[in-house]
VOZA-424060 format. One record per residue: residue number from 1; x, y, z of N, C-alpha, C in turn. Coordinates in steps of 0.001 Angstrom, whole numbers. Example, Ala and Ser with C-alpha at 12.3 -4.5 7.8 and 13.67 -1.06 7.14 Angstrom:
<pts>
+-----+---------+---------+---------+---------+---------+---------+---------+---------+---------+
:   n :   neast :  nnorth :     nup :  caeast : canorth :    caup :   ceast :  cnorth :     cup :
+-----+---------+---------+---------+---------+---------+---------+---------+---------+---------+
:   1 :   13190 :   -5690 :    7800 :   12300 :   -4500 :    7800 :   13200 :   -3300 :    7800 :
:   2 :   12850 :   -2250 :    7080 :   13670 :   -1060 :    7140 :   12900 :      30 :    7870 :
+-----+---------+---------+---------+---------+---------+---------+---------+---------+---------+
</pts>
This chain:
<pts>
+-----+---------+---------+---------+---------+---------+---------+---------+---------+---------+
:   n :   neast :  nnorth :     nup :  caeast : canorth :    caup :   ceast :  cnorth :     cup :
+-----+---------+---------+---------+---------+---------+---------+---------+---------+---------+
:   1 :   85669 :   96629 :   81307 :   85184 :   96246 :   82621 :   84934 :   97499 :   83438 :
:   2 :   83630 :   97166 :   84141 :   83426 :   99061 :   85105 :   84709 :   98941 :   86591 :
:   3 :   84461 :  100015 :   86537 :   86171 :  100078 :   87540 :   84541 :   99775 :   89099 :
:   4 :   85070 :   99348 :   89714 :   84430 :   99245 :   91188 :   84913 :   99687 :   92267 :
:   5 :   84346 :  100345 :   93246 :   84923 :  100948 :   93837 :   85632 :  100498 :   95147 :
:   6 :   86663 :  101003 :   96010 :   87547 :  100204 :   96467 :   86921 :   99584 :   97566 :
:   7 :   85513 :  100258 :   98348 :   85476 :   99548 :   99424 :   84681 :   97926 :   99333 :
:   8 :   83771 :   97909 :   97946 :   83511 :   96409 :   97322 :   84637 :   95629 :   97351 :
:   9 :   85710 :   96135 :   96714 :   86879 :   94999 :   95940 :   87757 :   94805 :   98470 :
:  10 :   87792 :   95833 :   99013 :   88172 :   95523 :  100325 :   87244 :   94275 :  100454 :
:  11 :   85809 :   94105 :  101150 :   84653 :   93438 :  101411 :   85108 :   92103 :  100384 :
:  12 :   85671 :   92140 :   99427 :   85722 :   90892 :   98917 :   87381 :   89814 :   99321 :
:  13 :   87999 :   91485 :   99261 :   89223 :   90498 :  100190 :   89178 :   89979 :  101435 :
:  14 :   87959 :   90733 :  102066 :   87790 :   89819 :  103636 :   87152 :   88627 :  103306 :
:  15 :   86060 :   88799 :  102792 :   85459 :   87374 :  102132 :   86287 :   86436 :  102179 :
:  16 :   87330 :   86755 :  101001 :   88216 :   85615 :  100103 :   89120 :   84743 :  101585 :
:  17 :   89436 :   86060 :  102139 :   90328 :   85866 :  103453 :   89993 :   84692 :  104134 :
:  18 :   88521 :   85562 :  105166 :   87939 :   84404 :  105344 :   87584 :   82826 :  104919 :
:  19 :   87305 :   82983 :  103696 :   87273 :   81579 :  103283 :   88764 :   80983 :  102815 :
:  20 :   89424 :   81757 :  102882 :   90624 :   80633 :  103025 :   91255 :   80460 :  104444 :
:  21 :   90522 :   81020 :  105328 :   91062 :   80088 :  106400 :   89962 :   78896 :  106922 :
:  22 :   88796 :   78487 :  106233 :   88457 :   77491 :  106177 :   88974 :   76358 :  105428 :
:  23 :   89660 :   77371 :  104411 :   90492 :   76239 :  104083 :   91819 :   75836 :  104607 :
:  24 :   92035 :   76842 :  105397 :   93030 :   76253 :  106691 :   92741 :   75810 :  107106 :
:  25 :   91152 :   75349 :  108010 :   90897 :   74734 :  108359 :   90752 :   72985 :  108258 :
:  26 :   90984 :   72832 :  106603 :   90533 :   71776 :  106017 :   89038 :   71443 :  105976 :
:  27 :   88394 :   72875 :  105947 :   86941 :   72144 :  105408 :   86367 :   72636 :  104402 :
:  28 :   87451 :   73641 :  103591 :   87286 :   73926 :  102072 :   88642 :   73033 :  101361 :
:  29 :   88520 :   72871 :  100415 :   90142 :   72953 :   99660 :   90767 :   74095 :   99726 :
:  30 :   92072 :   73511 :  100219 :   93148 :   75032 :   99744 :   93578 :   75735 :   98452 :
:  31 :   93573 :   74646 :   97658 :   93744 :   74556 :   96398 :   92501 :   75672 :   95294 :
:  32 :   91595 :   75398 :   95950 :   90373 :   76593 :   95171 :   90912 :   77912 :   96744 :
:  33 :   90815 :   78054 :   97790 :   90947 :   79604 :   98299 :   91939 :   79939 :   98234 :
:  34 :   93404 :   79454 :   97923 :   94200 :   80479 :   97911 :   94609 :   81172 :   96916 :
:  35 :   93880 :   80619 :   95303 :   94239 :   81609 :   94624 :   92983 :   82538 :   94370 :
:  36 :   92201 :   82327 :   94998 :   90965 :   83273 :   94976 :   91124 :   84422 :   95677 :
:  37 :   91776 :   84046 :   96849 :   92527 :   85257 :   97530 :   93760 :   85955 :   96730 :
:  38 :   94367 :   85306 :   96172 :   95509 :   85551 :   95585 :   94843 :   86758 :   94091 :
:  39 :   93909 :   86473 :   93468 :   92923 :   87267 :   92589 :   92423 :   88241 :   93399 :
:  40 :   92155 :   88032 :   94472 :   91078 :   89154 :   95126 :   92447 :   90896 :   95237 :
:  41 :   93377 :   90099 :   95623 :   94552 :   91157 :   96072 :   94961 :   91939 :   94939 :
:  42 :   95315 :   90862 :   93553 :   96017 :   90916 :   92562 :   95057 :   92063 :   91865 :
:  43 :   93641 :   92129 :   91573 :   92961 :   92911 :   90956 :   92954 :   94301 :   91529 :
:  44 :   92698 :   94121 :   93124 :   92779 :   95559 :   94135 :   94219 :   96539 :   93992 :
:  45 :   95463 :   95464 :   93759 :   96188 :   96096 :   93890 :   96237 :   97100 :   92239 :
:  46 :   96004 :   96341 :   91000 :   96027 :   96548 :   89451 :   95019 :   97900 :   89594 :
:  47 :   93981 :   97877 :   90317 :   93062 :   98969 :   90639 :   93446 :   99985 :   90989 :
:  48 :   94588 :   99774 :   91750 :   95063 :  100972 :   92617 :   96185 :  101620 :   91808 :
:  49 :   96727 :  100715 :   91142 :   98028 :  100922 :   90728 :   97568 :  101795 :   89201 :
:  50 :   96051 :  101707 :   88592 :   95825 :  101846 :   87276 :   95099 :  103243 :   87320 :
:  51 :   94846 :  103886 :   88325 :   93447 :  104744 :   88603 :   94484 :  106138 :   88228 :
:  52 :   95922 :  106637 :   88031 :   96153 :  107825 :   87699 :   97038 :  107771 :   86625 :
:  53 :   97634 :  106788 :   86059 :   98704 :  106904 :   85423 :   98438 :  107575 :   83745 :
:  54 :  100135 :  108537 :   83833 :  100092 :  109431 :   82983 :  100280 :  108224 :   81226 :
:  55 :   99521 :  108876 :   80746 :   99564 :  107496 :   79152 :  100316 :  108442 :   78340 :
:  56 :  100569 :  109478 :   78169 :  101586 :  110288 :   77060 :  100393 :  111226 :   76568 :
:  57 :  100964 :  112234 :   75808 :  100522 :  113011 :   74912 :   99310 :  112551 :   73588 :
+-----+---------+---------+---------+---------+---------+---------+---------+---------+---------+
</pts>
């Protein structure tokens, strides 16, 4: 997978954000935005967490 860069994967957590507070609202399901948000974070954070680490010799 191409690594993307962080300010796309940000722009998508506002997205996701946003649309789950329509689904706070009750005029999305909650059930589809909160784990879309919950993905949006989960990948940004795997991104962040994956971009220096030492793999061994």
């Amino acid at each position: 997978m191409k690594k993307l860069p962080i300010g796309l994967m940000l722009l998508f957590i506002i997205i996701t954000f946003l649309f789950n507070l329509l689904g706070l609202m009750h005029l999305v399901s909650i059930f589809i935005t909160s784990p879309l948000l919950f993905l949006a974070i989960l990948i940004f954070v795997h991104y962040l967490n994956d971009r220096n680490r030492f793999r061994g010799f």
